[in-house]
DODOKE-527396 format. One record per residue (C-alpha): x, y, z. Coordinates in pm, whole numbers, padded with zeros to 5 digits, always signed. Layout:
N
XYZ/...
//
This chain:
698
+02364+02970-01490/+02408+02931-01867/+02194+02755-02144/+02524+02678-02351/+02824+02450-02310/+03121+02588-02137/+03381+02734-02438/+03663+02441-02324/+03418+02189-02454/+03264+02387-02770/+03477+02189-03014/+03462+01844-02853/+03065+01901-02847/+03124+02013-03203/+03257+01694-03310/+03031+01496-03068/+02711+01628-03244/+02871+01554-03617/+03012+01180-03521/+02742+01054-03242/+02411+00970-03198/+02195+01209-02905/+02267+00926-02632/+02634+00945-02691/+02642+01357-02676/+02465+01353-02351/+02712+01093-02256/+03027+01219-02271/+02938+01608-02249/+02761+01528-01916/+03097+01331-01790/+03311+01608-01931/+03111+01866-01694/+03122+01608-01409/+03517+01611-01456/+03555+01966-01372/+03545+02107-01695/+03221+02383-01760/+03083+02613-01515/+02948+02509-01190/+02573+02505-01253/+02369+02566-01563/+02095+02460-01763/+02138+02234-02102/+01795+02292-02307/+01761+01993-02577/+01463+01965-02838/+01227+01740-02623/+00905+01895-02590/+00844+02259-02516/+01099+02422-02305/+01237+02112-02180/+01615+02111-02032/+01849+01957-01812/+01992+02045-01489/+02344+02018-01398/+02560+02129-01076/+02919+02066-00963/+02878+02201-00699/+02566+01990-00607/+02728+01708-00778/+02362+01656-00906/+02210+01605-01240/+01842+01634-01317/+01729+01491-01602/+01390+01593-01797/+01268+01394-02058/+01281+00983-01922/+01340+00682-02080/+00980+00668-02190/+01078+00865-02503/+01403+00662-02552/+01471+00339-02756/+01599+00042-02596/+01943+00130-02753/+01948+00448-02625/+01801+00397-02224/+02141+00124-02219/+02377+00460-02307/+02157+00617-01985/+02231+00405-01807/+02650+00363-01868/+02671+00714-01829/+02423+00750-01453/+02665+00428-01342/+03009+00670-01457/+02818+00982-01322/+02723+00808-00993/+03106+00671-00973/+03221+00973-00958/+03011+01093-00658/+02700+01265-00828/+02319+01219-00788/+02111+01144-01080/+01764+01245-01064/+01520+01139-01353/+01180+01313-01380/+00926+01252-01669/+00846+01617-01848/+00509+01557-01784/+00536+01478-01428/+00694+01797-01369/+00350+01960-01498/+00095+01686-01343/+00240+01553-01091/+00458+01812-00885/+00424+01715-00538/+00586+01431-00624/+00841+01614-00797/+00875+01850-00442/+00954+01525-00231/+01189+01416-00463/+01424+01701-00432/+01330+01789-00051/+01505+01455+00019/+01795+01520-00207/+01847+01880-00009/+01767+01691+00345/+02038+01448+00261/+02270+01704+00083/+02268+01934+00372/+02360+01671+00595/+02694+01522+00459/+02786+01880+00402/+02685+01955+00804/+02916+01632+00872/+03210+01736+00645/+03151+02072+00825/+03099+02276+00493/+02843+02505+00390/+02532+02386+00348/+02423+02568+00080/+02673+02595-00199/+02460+02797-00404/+02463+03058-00143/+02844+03212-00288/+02806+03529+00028/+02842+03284+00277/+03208+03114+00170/+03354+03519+00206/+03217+03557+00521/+03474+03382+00805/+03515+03034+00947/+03283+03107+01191/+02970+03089+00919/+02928+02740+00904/+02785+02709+01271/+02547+02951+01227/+02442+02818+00883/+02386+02464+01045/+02137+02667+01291/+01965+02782+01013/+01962+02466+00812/+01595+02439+00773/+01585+02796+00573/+01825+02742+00388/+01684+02398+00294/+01399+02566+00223/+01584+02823-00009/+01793+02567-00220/+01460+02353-00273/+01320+02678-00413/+01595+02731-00663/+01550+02418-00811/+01173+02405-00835/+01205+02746-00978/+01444+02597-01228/+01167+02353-01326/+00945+02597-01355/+01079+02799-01589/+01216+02454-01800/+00908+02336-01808/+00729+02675-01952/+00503+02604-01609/+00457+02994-01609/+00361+03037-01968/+00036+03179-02082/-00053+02922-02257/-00028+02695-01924/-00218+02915-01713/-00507+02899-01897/-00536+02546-01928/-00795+02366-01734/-00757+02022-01558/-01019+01781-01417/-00851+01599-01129/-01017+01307-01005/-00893+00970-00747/-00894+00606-00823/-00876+00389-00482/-00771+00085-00621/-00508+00006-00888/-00537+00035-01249/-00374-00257-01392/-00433-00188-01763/-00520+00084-02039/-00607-00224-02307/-00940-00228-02356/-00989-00621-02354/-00896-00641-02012/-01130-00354-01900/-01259-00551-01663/-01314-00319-01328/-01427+00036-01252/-01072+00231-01317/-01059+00070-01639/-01360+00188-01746/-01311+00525-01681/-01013+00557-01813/-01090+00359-02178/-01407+00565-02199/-01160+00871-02233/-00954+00715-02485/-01158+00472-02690/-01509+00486-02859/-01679+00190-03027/-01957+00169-03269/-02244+00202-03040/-02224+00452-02722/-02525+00496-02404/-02696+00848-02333/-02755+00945-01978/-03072+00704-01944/-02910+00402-02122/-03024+00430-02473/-02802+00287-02740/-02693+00619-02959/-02445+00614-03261/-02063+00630-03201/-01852+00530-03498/-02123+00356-03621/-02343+00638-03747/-02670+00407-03856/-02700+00036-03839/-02961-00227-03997/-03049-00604-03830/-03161-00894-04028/-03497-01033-03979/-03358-01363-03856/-03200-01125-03564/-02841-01270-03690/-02646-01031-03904/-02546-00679-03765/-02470-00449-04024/-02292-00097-03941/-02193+00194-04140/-01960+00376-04030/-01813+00778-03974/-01545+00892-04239/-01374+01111-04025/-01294+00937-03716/-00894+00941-03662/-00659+00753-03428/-00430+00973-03208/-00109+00977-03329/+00150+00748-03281/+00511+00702-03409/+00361+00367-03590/+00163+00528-03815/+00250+00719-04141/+00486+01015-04055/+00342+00990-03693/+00029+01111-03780/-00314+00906-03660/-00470+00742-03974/-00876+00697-03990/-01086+00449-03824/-01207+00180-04071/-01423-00121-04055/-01093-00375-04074/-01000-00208-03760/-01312-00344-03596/-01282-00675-03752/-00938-00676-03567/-01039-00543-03265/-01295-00796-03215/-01131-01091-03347/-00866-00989-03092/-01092-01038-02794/-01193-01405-02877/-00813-01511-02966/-00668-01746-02615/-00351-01609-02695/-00487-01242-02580/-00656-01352-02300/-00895-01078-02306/-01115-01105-01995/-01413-00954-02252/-01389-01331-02435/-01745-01405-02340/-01875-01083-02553/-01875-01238-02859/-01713-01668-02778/-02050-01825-02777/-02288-01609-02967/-02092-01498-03316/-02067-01764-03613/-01827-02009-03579/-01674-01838-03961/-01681-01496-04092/-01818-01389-03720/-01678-01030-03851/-01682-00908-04229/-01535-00568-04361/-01668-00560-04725/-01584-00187-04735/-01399+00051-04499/-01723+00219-04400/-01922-00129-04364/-01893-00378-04060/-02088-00685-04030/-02160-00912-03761/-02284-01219-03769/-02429-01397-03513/-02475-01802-03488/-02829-01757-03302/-03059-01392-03235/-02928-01187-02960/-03134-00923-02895/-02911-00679-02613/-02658-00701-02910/-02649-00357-02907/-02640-00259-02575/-02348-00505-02563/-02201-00326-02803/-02170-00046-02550/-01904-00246-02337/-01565-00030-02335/-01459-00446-02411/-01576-00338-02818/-01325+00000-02857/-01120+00026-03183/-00753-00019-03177/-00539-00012-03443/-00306-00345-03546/-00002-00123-03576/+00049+00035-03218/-00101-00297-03096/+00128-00582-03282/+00418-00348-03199/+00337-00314-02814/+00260-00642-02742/+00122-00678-02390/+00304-00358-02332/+00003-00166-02525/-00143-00198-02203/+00034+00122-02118/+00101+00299-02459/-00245+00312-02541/-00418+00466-02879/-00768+00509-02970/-01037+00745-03115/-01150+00900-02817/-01197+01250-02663/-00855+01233-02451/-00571+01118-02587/-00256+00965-02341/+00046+01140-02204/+00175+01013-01904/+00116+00672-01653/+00349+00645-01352/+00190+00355-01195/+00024+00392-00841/+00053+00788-00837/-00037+00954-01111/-00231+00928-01498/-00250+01209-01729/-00470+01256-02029/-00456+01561-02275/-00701+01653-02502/-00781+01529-02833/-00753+01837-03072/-00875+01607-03363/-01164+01449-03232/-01474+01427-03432/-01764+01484-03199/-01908+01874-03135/-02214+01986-02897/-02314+02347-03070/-02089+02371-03308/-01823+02323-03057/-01554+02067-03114/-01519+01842-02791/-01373+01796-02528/-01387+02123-02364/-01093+01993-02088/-00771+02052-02163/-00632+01760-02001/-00782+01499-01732/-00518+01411-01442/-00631+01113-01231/-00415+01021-00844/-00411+00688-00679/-00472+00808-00270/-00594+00459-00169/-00738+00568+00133/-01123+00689+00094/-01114+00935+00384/-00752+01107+00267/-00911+01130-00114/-01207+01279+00049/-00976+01585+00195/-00821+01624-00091/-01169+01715-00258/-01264+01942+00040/-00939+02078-00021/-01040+02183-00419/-00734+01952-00515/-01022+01743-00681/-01270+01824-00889/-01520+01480-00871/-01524+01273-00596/-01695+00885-00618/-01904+00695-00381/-01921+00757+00026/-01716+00487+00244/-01922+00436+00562/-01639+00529+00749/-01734+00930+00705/-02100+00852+00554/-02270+01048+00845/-01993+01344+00854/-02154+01468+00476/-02488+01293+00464/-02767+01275+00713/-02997+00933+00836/-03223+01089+00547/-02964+01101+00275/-02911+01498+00292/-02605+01706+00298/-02497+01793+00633/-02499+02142+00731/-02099+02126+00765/-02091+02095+00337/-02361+02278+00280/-02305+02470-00020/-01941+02376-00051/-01998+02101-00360/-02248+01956-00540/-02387+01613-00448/-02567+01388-00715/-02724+01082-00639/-02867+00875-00893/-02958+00482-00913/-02669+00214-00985/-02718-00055-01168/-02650-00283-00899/-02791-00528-00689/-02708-00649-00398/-02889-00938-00230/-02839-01266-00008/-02767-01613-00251/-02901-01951-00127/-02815-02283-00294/-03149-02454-00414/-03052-02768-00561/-03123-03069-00358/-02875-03286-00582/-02563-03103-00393/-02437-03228-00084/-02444-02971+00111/-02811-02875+00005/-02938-03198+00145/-02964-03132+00513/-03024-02742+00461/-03310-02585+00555/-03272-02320+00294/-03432-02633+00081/-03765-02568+00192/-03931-02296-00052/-04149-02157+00286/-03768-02073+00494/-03670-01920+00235/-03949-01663+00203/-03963-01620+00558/-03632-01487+00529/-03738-01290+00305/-04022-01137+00525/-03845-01167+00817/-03576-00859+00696/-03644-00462+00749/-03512-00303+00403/-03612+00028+00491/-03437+00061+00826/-03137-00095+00693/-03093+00141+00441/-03208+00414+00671/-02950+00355+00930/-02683+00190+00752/-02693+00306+00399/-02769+00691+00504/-03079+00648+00270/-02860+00634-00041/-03052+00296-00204/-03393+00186-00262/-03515-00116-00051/-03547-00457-00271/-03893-00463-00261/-03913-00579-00662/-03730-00823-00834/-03341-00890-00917/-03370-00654-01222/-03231-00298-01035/-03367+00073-01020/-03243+00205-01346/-03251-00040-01610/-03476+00004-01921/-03771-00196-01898/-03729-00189-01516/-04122-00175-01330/-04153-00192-00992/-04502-00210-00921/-04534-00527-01187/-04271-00765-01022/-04369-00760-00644/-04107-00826-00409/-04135-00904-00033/-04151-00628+00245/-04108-00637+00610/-04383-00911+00815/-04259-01042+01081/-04562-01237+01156/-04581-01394+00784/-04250-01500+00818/-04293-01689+01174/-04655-01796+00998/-04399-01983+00704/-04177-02120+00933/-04466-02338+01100/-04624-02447+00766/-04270-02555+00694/-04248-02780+00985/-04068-02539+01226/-04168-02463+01586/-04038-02379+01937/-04038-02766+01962/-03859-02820+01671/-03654-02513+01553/-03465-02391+01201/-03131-02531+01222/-02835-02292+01254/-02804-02128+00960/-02440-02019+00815/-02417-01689+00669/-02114-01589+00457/-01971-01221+00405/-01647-00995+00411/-01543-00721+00640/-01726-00461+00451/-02044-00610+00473/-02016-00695+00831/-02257-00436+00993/-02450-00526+00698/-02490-00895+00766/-02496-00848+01122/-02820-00642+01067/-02942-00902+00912/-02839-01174+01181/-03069-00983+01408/-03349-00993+01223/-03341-01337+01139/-03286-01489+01489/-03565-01216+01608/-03830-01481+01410/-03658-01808+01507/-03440-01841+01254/-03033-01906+01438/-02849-01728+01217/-02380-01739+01275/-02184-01464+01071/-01877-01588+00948/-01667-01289+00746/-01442-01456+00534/-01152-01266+00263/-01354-01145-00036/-01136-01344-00314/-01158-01669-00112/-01560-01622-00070/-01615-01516-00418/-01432-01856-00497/-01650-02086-00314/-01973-01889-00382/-01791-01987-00802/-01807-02318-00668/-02116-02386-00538/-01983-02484-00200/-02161-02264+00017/-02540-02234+00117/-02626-01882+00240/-02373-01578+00161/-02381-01192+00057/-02346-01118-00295/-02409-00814-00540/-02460-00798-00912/-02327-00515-01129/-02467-00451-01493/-02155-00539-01769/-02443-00394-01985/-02731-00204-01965/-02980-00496-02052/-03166-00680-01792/-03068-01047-01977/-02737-00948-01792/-02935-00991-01474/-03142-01262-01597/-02900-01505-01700/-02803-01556-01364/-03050-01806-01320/-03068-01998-01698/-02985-02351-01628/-02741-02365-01880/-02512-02125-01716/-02451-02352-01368/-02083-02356-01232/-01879-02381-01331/-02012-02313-01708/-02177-01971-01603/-02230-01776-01292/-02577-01925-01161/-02445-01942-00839/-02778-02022-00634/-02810-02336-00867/-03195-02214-00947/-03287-02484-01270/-03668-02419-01347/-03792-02566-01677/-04031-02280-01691/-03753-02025-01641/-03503-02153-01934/-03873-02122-02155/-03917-01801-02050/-03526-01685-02096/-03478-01881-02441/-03849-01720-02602/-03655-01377-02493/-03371-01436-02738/-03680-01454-03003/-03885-01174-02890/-03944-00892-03240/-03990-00634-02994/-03832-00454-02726/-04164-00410-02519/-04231-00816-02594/-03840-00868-02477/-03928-00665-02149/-04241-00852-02038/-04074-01188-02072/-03810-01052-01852/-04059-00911-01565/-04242-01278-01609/-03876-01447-01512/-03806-01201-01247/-04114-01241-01048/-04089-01627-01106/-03743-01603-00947/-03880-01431-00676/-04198-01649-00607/-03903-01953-00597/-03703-01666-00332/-03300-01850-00427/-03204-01524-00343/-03326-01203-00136/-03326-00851-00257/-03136-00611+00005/-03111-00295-00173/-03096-00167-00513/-02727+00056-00482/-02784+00443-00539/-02446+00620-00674/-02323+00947-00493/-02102+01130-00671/-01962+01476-00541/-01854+01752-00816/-01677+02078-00703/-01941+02379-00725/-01683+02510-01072/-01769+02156-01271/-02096+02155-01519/-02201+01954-01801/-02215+01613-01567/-02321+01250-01692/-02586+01105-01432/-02603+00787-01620/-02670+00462-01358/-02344+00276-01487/-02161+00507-01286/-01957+00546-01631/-01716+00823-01633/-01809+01023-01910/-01550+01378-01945/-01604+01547-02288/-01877+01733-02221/-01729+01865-01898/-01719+02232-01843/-01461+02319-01548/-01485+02746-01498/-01237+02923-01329/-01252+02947-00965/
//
């Protein structure tokens, strides 16, 4: 192997390198070699990145290349592409690899080429060659070698797979120092990430990753308090309806080929007015539209009088501005990588966060690196402490969960109930299997989940129900066990809805001053007859609506209910089709949950305001009390946040007398961290939060 061209082509490359542009050198040296023309195998090293190279054989008839199109211009990926259709004409294998995939994603990599070799091997076992052509001893050793080399196939498959990792390797600087000593948090994402735009970050995987790259003005501590970001102080009008922020002078974009000489400019108060503006436009479609649609003036919503002054201005007081604010929805992003991106921005990302992007290949593997520039410190230390943040896509919870006990993760989120009682005990405790082997953190979730009924006797289907009747409905209530459910089919991890729809967690939350219902069997049967109910005359059938993962769930509850006289049929139904008709109002009794967008209990709240019925708003119990909307609209004028929080615990315990819906459980997070991983967030948004993450050496 060589790291030069072969002396036949020196002056052709010569002239290639005066007279054509990168694409076309690569072009017509790499045909030249396929021709017959340079050495048999050897490594070409080009200027992209550190160490970075191709990988060429005759005898192979393979090339690897390193770098992708990601780095190329349209321009140039069409040359690629002429020259892998001449290269492949002629009989050779073209193998692409991002760089960075070679560093974070190498068992990918390892498949790649294993399958090459397999199929190598066997077109040279039909032709009856060698199988290995980089193994020169064997063509001097007889005719008779090639039968004993197809015996010992799987070695020598073995041995040519090794020569090229070990040329990546090296390429790649992979055994450099300065790798080594790198550290890497390594955590799963189940489901697909379909974005890395902050306006659409609309689901869990979003989140986490936007919170790495993006910060907005206002940011939550670990119990939900609003804390400065970019916006370092902030004053609100006494009318509750301008917002004004001043902002950090040395906050800086990553950098980006869009920006002066490549290098991230700073964060300024037009790039909020942008941002935001951005959310409300149609043409964006931002699935954040309702932040700011119906509560910021109809002109001037946002103002930029300075670059270290934003304003907001609201059309009417909205108190949880702030924690709003907090949304991942209200990042900064800067017009220039966004207008030239397009949609596409959704995977070229750039922001003012702790981790800056490297590397998406979609369904397998995201890598972050860190963000030398960033303007944060904890003791005088510049964060983040990671060097980089690699995240996988093993959709299966169970195979993820090996892959922790296997140390190739470092953080591992949420139990499926499929293995629940393999690490945790009936009493929520680690099982004496994992004892010791990781640390386990559970922590409330801002989420509740509960059983909806439709209340309003002006729909159809409401009519003939007997969820109608005020007295079924808190029988139901009574009528359910919350501690053995959670007990036996939550492992202990939640607290039993014995308060109101506001969950464990949220700021203001008091358990002991909105009373909920707990288990009487007898009170509920005692309901039923003042309804009207009897042996004589029992409940009609009722219909109860889940999905699969509920089932056990809901069939719990089926038990209970029919154990007080209350005929109760399960019917599981696909979760986008029930979350459709629950949008619709065309169901009366089904399983629901409700997950803070912000850490505010209006969020929760709001739910039942009159104003927000289907399809205008997601009251999807169709609860309208006049004393209610008095209750929620006096919030929006409340001077304090202690005046704000006792009008909310006066609507939640009026929603409960009124019982449209029944608390199951308030959700408890459990989050597993390998023993090497401190400086942990515990805050009950289950928000990823990485730059203060220490990962030691193990």
């Amino acid at each position: 192997m060589n790291n030069h061209y072969n002396p036949q082509n020196k002056g052709f490359a010569r002239n290639l390198r005066n007279n054509s542009t990168p694409a076309e050198i690569r072009l017509w040296s790499d045909l030249l070699r396929a021709k017959g023309l340079c050495g048999c195998s050897f490594l070409r090293q080009r200027p992209i990145g550190n160490y970075i190279a191709d990988f060429f054989s005759k005898d192979l008839k393979l090339v690897i290349e390193l770098d992708g199109q990601s780095h190329q211009n349209e321009e140039h990926a069409q040359r690629d592409i002429i020259r892998d259709n001449k290269l492949e004409g002629l009989g050779y294998s073209v193998i692409r690899f991002e760089d960075d995939e070679v560093l974070y994603d190498f068992l990918n990599v390892v498949r790649t080429l294993k399958l090459f070799v397999e199929e190598f091997e066997e077109k040279q076992n039909q032709k009856g060659h060698p199988p290995n052509p980089l193994r020169r001893e064997n063509e001097d050793q007889g005719a008779d070698l090639p039968k004993a080399n197809i015996q010992n196939n799987k070695n020598q498959d073995r041995g040519l797979l090794a020569i090229l990792l070990l040329c990546l390797f090296f390429l790649c600087g992979c055994f450099s120092k300065d790798q080594s000593n790198k550290t890497v948090f390594n955590f799963n994402m189940d489901d697909a990430l379909t974005s890395l735009d902050p306006a659409f970050a609309r689901n869990q995987n979003a989140l986490w990753c936007d919170n790495q790259l993006y910060n907005g003005l206002v940011q939550i501590d670990d119990s939900l308090k609003t804390k400065p970001c970019i916006a370092k102080s902030w004053e609100v009008s006494a009318d509750g309806l301008h917002y004004t922020f001043h902002l950090r002078n040395d906050v800086f974009f990553h950098d980006a080929a869009q920006f002066k000489n490549g290098k991230g400019r700073k964060a300024v108060a037009k790039d909020f007015v942008y941002s935001f503006y951005r959310l409300t436009d149609p043409k964006v479609g931002s699935s954040g539209s309702w932040i700011f649609s119906d509560k910021v003036a109809v002109k001037e919503a946002f103002q930029a009088p300075d670059d270290s002054t934003f304003i907001i201005n609201l059309r009417r007081p909205f108190p949880p501005m702030l924690s709003l604010l907090t949304a991942q929805y209200c990042s900064v992003v800067p017009h220039e990588v966004v207008d030239f991106y397009g949609k596409d921005f959704r995977s070229h990302p750039i922001g003012t966060g702790p981790f800056q992007f490297k590397y998406w290949k979609e369904g397998e593997v995201l890598v972050f690196l860190k963000n030398e520039k960033y303007w944060e410190t904890e003791n005088g230390h510049r964060l983040p402490y990671l060097d980089a943040v690699r995240a996988s896509f093993i959709t299966n919870k169970q195979t993820a969960f090996m892959e922790f006990v296997k140390h190739n993760l470092d953080f591992f989120n949420d139990i499926d109930g499929s293995y629940r009682d393999d690490i945790l005990t009936k009493s929520g405790k680690i099982t004496k299997k994992y004892q010791g082997k990781f640390q386990l953190k559970i922590r409330p979730y801002l989420n509740t989940e509960y059983l909806g009924m439709l209340v309003d006797t002006d729909l159809a289907i409401v009519k003939t129900s007997p969820l109608r009747f005020k007295k079924v409905r808190q029988a139901i209530n009574y009528a359910i066990d919350r501690e053995k459910m959670v007990k036996y089919l939550r492992n202990s991890v939640a607290t039993a809805g014995h308060a109101g729809f506001v969950p464990l967690g949220m700021p203001g939350f008091e358990q002991m001053q909105v009373k909920g219902y707990h288990y009487d069997p007898e009170k509920a049967r005692q309901l039923l007859a003042e309804a009207g109910f009897n042996n004589a005359h029992p409940v009609p059938e009722i219909l109860l609506n889940t999905t699969t993962t509920y089932r056990d769930l809901i069939e719990f509850v089926q038990g209970q209910l029919n154990a007080v006289g209350i005929k109760t049929r399960v019917e599981v139904t696909q979760g986008a089709s029930l979350r459709e008709m629950i949008a619709k109002n065309s169901i009366n009794f089904f399983r629901g949950n409700w997950i803070a967008d912000y850490p505010d209990a209006e969020n929760y709240l709001s739910v039942f305001y009159s104003r927000n019925k289907v399809p205008f708003g997601p009251n999807y119990t169709a609860f309208y009390n006049p004393d209610f909307d008095r209750l929620f609209e006096a919030s929006y004028q409340a001077k304090t946040e202690q005046e704000r929080f006792k009008l909310y615990r006066q609507m939640d315990a009026l929603v409960i007398e009124q019982a449209p819906i029944v608390i199951l459980y308030y959700y408890q997070l459990v989050n597993l961290y390998q023993n090497n991983i401190s400086g942990i967030s515990t805050n009950a948004q289950n928000l990823l939060v990485l730059k203060r993450v220490k990962k030691a050496k193990g």
